[in-house]
Backbone as ProteinMPNN parsed JSONL, in Angstrom:
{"seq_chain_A": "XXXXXXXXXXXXXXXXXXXXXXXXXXXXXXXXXXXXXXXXXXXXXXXXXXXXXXXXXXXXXXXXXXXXXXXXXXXXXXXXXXXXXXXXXXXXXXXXXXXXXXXXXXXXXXXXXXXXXXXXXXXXXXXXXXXXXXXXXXXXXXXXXXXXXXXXXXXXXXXXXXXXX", "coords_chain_A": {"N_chain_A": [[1.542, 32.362, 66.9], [-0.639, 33.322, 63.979], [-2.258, 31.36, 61.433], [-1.671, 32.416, 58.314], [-3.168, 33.053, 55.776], [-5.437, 32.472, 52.597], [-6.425, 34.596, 50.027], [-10.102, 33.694, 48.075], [-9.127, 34.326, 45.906], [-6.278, 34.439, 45.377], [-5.866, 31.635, 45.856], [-7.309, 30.102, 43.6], [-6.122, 31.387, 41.029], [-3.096, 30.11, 41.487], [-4.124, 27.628, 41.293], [-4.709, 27.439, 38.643], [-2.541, 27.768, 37.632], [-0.65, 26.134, 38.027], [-2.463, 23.589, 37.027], [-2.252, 24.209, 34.689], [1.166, 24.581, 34.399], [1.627, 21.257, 35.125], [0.389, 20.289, 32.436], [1.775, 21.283, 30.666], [4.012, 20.019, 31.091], [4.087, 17.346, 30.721], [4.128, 13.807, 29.235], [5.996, 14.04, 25.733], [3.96, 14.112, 23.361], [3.776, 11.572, 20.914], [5.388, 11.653, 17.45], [3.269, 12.505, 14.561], [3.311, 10.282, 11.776], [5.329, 10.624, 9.145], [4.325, 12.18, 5.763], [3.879, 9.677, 3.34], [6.761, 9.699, 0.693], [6.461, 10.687, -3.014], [7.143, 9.449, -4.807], [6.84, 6.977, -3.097], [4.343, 6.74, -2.513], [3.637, 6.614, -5.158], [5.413, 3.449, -5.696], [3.82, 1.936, -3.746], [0.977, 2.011, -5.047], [2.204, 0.388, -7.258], [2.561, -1.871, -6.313], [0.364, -2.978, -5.405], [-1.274, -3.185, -7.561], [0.68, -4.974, -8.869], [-0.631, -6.83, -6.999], [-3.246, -7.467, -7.292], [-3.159, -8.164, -10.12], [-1.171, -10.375, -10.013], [-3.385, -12.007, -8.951], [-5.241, -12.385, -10.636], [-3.653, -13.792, -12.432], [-3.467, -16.044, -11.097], [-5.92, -17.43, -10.627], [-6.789, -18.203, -13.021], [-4.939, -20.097, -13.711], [-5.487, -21.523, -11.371], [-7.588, -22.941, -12.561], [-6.941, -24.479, -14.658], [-5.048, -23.13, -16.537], [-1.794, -23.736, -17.114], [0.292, -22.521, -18.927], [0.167, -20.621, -17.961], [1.422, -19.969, -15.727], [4.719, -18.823, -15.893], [4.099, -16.707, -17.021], [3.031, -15.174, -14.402], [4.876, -15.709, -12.85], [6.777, -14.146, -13.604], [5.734, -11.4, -13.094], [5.612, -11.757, -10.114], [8.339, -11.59, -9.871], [8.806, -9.383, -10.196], [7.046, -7.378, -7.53], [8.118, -8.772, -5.666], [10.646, -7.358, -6.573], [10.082, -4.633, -5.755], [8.811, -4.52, -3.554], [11.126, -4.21, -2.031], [11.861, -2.231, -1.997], [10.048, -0.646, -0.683], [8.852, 0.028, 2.509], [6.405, -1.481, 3.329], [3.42, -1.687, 5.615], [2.741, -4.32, 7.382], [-0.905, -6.35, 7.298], [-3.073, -5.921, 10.049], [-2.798, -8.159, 12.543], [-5.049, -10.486, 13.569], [-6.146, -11.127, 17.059], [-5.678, -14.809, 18.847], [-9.446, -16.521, 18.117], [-10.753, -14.434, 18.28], [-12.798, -12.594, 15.901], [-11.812, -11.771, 12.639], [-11.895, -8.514, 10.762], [-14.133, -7.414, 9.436], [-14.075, -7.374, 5.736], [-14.906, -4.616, 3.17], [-15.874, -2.917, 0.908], [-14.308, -2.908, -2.165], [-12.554, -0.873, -4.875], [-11.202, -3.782, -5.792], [-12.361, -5.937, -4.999], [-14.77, -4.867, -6.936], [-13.721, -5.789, -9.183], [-12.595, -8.297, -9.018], [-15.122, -9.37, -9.381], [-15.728, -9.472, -12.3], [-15.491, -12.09, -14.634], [-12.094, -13.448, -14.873], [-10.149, -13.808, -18.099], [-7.972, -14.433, -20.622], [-8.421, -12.142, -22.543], [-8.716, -10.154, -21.033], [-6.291, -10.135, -19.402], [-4.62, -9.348, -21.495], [-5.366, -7.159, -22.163], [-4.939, -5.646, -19.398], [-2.378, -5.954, -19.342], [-1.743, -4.636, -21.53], [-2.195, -1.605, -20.783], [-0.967, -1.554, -18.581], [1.596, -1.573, -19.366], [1.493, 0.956, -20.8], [1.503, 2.533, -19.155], [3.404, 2.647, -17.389], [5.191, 4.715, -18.479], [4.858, 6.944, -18.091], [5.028, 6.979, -15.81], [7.647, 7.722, -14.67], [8.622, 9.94, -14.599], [10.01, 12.246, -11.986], [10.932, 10.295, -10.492], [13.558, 8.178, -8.517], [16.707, 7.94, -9.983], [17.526, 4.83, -10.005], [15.276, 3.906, -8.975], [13.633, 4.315, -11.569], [14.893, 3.014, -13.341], [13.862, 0.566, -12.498], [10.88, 0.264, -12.604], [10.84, 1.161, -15.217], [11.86, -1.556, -16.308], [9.582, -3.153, -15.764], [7.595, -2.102, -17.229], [8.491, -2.846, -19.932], [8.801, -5.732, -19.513], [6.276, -6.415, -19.451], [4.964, -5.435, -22.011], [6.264, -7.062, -23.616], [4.503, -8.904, -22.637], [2.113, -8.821, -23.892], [1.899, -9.246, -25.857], [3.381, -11.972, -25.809], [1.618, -13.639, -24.574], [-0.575, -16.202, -24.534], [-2.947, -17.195, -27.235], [-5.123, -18.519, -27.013], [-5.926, -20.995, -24.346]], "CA_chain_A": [[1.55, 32.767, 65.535], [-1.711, 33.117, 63.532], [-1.791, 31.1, 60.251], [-1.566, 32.673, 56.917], [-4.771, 32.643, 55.134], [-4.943, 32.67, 51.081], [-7.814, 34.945, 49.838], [-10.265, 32.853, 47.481], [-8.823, 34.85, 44.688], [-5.307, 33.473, 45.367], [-5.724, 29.997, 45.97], [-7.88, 29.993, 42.08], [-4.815, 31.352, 40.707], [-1.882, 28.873, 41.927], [-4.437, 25.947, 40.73], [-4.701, 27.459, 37.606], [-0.951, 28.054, 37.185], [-0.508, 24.543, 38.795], [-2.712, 22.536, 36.212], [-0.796, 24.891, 33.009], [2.574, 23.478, 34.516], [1.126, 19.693, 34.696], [-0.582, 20.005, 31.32], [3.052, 21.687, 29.695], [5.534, 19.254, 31.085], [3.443, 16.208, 30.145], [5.192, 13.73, 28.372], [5.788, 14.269, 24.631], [3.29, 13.125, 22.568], [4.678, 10.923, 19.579], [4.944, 12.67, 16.497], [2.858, 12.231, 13.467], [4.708, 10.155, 10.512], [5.774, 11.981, 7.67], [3.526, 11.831, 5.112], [4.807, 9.277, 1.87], [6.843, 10.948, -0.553], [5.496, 10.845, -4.307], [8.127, 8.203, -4.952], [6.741, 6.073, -2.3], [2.885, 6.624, -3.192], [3.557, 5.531, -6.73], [5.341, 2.273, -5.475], [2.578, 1.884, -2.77], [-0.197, 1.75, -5.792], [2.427, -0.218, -8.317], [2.329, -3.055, -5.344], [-1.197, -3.13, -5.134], [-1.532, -3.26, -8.752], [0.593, -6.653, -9.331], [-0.883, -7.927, -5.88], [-3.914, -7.955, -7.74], [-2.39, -9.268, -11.378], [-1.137, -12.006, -9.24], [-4.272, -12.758, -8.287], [-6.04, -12.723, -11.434], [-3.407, -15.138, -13.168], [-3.344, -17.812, -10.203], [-7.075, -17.726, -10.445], [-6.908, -18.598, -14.5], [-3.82, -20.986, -13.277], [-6.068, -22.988, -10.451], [-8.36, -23.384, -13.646], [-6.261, -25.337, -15.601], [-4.711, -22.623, -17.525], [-0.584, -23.837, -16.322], [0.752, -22.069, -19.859], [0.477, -18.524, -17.788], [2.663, -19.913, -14.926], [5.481, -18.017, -16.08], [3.868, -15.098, -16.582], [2.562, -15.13, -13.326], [5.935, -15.656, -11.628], [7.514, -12.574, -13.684], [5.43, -10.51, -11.919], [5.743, -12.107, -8.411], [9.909, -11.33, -9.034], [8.039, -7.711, -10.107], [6.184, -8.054, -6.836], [9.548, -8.98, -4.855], [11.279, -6.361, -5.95], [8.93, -3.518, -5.433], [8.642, -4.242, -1.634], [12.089, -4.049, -1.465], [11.885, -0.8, -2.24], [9.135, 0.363, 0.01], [8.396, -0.349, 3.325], [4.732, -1.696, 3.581], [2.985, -2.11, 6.72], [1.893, -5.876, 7.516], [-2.231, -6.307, 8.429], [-3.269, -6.098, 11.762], [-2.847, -9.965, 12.885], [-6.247, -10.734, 14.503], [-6.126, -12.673, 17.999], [-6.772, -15.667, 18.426], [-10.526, -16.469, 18.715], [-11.476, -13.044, 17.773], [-13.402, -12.409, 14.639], [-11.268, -11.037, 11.659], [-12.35, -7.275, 10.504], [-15.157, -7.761, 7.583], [-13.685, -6.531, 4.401], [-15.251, -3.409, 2.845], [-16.249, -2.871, -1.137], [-13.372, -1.986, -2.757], [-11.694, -1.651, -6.475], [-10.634, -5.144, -6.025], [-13.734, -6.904, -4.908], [-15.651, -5.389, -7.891], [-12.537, -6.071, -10.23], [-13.021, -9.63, -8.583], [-16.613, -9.726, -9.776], [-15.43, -9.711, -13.979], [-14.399, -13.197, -15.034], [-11.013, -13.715, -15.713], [-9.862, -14.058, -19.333], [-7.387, -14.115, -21.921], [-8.345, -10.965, -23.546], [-8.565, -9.355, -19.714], [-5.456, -10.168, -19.026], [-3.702, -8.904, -22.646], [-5.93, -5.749, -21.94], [-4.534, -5.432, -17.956], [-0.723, -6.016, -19.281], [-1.553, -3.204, -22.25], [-3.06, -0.847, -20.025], [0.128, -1.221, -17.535], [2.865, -1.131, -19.988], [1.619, 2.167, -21.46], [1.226, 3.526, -18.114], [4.759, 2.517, -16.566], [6.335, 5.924, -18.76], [4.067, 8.18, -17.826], [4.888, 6.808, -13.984], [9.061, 7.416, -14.458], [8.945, 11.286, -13.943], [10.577, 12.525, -10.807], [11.677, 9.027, -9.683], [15.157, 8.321, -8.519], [17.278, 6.6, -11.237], [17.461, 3.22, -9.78], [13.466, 2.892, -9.388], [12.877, 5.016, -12.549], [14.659, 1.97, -14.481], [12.928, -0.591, -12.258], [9.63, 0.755, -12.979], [10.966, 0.795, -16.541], [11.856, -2.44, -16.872], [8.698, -3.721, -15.165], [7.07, -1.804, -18.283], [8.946, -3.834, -21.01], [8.268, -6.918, -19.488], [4.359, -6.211, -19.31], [4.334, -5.016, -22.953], [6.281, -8.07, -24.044], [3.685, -9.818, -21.909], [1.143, -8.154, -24.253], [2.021, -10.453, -27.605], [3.53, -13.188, -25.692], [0.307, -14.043, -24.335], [-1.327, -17.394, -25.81], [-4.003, -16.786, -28.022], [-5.909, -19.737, -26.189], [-5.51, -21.921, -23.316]], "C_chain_A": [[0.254, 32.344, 64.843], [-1.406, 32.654, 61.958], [-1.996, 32.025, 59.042], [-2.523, 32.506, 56.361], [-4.866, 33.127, 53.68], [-6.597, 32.959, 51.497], [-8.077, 33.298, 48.867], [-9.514, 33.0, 45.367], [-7.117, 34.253, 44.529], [-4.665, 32.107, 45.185], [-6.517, 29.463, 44.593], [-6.695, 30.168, 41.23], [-3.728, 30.068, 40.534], [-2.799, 27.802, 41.727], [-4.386, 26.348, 39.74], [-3.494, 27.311, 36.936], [-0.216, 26.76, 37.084], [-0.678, 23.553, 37.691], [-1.989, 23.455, 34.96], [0.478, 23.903, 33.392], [2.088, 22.127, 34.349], [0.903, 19.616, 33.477], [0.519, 20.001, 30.748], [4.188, 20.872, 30.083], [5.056, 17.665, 31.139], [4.671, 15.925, 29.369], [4.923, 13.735, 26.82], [5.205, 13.423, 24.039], [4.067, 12.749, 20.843], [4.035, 11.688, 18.25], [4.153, 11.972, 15.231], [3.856, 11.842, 12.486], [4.445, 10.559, 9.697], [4.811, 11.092, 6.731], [4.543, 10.766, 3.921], [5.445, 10.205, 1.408], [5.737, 10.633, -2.113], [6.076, 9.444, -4.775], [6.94, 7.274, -4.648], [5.099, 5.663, -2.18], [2.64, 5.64, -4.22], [3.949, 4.097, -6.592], [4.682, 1.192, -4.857], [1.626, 1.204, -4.262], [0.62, 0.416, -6.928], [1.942, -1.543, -7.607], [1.601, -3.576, -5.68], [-1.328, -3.66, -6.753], [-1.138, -4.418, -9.343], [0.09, -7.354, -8.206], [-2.222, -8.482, -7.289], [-3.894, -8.459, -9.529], [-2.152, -10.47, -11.29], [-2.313, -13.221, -9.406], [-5.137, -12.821, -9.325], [-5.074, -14.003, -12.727], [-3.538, -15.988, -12.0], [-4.945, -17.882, -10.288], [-7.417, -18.223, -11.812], [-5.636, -20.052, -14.672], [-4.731, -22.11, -12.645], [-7.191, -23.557, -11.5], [-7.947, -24.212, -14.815], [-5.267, -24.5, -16.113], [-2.969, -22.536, -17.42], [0.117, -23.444, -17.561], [0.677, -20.608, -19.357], [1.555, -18.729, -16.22], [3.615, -19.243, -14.815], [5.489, -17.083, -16.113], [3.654, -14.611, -15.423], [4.09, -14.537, -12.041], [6.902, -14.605, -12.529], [6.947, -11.408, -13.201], [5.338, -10.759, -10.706], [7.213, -11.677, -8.325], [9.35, -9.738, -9.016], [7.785, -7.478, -8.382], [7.218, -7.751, -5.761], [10.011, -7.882, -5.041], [11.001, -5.196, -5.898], [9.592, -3.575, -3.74], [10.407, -4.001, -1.237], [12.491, -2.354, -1.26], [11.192, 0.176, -1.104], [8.881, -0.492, 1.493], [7.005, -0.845, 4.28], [4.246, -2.536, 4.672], [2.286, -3.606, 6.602], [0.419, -5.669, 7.59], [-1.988, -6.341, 9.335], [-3.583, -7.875, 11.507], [-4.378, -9.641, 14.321], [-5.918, -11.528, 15.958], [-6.639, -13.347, 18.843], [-8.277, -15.561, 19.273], [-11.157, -15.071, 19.094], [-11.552, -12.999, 16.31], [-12.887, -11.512, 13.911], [-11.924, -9.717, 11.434], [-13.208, -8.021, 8.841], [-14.233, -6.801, 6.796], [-14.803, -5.624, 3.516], [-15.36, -3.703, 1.051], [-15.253, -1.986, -1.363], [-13.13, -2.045, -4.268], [-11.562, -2.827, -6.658], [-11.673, -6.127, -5.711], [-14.499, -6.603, -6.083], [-14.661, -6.057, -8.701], [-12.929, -7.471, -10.127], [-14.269, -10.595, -9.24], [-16.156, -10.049, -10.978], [-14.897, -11.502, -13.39], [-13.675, -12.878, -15.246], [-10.956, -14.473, -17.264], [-8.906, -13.653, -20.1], [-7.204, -12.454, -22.147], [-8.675, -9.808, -22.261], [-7.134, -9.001, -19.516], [-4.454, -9.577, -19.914], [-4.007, -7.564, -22.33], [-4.887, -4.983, -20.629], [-3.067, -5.067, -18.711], [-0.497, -4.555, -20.172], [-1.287, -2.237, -21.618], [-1.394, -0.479, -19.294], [1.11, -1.002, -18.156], [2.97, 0.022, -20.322], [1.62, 3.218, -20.526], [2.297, 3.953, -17.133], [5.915, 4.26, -17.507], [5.789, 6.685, -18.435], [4.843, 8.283, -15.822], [6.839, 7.134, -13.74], [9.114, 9.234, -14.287], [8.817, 11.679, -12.642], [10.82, 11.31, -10.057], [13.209, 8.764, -9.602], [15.279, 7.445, -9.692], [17.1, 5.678, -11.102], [15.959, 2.747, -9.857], [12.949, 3.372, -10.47], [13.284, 3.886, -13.514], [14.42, 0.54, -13.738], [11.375, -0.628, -13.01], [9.693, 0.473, -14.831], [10.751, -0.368, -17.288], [10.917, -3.344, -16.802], [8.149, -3.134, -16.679], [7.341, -2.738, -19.564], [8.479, -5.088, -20.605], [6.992, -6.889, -20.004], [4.093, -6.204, -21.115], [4.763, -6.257, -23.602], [5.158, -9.163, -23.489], [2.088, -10.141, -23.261], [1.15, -9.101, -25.525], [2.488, -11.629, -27.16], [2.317, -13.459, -25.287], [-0.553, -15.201, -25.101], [-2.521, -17.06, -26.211], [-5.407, -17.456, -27.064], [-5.602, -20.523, -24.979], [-5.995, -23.537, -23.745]], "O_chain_A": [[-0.092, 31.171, 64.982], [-0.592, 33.26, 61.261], [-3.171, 32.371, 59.165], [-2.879, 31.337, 56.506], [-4.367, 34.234, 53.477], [-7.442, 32.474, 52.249], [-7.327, 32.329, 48.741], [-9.462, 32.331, 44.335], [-6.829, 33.635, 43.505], [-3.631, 31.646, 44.702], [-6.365, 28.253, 44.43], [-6.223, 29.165, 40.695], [-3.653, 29.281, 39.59], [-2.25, 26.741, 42.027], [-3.713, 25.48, 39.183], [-3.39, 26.802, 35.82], [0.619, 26.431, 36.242], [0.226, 22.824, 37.283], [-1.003, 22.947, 34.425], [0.741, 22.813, 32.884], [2.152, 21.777, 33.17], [1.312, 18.511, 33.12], [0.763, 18.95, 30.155], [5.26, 20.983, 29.489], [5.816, 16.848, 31.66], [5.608, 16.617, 28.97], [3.773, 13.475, 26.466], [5.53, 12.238, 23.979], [4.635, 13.45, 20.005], [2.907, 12.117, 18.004], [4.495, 10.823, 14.951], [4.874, 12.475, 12.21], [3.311, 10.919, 9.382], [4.554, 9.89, 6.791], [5.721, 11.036, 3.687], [5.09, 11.38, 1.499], [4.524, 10.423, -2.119], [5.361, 8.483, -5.062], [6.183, 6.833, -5.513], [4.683, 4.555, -1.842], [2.001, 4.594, -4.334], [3.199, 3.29, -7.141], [4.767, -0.007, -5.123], [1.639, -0.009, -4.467], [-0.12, -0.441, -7.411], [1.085, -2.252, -8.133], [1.758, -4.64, -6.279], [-1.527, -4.871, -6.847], [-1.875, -5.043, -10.104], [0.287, -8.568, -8.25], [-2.156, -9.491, -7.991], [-4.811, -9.162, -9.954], [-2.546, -11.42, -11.967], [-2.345, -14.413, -9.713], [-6.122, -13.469, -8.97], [-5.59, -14.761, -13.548], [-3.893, -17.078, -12.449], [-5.199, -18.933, -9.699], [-8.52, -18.769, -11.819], [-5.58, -20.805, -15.644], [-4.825, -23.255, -13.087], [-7.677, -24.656, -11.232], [-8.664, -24.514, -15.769], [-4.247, -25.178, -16.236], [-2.539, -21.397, -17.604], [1.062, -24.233, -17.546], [0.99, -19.619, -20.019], [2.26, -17.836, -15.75], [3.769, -18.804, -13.675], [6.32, -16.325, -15.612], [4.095, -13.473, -15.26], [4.28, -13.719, -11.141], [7.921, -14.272, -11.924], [7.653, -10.445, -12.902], [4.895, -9.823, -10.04], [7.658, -11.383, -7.215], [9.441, -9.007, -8.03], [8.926, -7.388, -7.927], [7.22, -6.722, -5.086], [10.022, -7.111, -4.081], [12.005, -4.499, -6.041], [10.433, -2.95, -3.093], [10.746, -3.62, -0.116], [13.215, -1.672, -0.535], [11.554, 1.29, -0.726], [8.727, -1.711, 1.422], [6.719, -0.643, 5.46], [4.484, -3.739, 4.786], [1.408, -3.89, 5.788], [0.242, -4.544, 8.057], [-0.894, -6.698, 9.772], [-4.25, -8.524, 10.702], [-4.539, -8.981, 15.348], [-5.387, -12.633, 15.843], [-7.615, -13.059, 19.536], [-8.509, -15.003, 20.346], [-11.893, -14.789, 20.04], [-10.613, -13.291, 15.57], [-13.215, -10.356, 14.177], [-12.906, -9.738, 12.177], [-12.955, -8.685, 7.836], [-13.78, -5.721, 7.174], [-15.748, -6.344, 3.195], [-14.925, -4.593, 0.321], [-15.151, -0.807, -1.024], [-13.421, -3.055, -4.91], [-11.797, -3.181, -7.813], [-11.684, -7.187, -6.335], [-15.042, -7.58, -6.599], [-14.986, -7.231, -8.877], [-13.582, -7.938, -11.06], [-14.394, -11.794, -9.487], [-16.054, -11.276, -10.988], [-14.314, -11.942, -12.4], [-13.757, -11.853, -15.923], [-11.587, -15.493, -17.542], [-8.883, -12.448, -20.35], [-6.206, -11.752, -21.982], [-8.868, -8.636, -22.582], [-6.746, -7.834, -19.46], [-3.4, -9.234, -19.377], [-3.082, -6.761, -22.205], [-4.213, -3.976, -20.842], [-2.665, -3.905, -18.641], [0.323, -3.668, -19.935], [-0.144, -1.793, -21.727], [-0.79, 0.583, -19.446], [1.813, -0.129, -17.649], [4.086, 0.54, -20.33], [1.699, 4.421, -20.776], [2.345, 4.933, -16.389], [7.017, 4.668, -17.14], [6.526, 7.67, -18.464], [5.03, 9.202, -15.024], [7.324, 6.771, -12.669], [10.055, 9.565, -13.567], [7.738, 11.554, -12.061], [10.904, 11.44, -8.836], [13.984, 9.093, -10.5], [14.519, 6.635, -10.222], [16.418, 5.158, -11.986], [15.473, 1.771, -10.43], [11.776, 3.046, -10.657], [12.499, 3.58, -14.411], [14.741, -0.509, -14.298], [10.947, -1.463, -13.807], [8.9, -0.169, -15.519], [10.047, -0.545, -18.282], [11.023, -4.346, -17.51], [8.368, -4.017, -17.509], [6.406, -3.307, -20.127], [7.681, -5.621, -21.376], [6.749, -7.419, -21.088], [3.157, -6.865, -21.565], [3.86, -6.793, -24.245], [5.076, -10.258, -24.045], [1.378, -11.13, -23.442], [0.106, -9.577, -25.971], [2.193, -12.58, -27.884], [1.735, -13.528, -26.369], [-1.114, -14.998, -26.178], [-3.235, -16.543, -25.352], [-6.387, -16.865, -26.611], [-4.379, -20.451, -24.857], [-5.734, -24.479, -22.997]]}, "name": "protein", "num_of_chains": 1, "seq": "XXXXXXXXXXXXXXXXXXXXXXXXXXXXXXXXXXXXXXXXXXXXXXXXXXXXXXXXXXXXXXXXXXXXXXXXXXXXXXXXXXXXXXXXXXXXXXXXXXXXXXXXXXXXXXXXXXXXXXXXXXXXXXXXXXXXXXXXXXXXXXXXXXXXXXXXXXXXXXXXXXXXX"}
């Protein structure tokens, strides 16, 4: 019996057909995550927004100024219960004996640059109270009167505020 012999036009074929099947029964690549909703944007930026509040009273705090303490820690329960809300990715944990990622110029590094002051900080709380109604359309009920009440605080923040330190 004489063997069987594939033209060259055959045996091009059945590899081509060959690597299609391999390529199409690969395994599934993981899907892209869903983008935020609008919700989950806005609580995303509110975050961000008392991270860095936080961080401009404890920096008027490690200065002596222990009459904004309180204010400080009504926006850290702010703060608290935000994240409860949203699910925000940790940093990447460096390891060890590898060199952290340099940090980048952002909003918050120049923001960083201003002194802190008094009449910053009455400004900041204005600024956010008048901005928390604008931020309650299309939010579910429950975070539309979180968000709310985060507003009242802020604006009471706005006259409680000591004149001086």
């Amino acid at each position: 019996m004489r063997p069987v012999q594939l033209s060259r036009r055959a045996l091009l074929a059945g590899g081509a057909a060959a690597l299609t099947a391999c390529s199409a029964s690969g395994p599934d690549r993981p899907a892209a995550p869903a983008p935020d909703s609008p919700e989950t944007v806005m609580l995303k930026g509110l975050i961000a927004e008392k991270e860095r509040t936080i961080a401009l009273y404890s920096s008027l705090i490690s200065g002596g100024a222990d009459k904004l303490v309180p204010f400080r820690d009504r926006h850290q329960a702010h703060l608290d219960e935000l994240r409860r809300h949203v699910a925000v990715p940790s940093p990447p944990v460096a390891a060890p004996g590898s060199a952290a990622p340099s940090p980048t110029a952002t909003p918050t590094a120049t923001a960083k640059a201003r002194k802190p002051s008094l009449a910053r900080l009455r400004e900041l709380e204005r600024k956010a109270a008048a901005g928390r109604a604008r931020a309650l359309g299309g939010l579910s009920p429950g975070v539309a009167q979180l968000v709310a009440s985060i507003g009242a605080c802020e604006a009471a923040h706005v006259v409680a505020l000591p004149r001086s330190l």
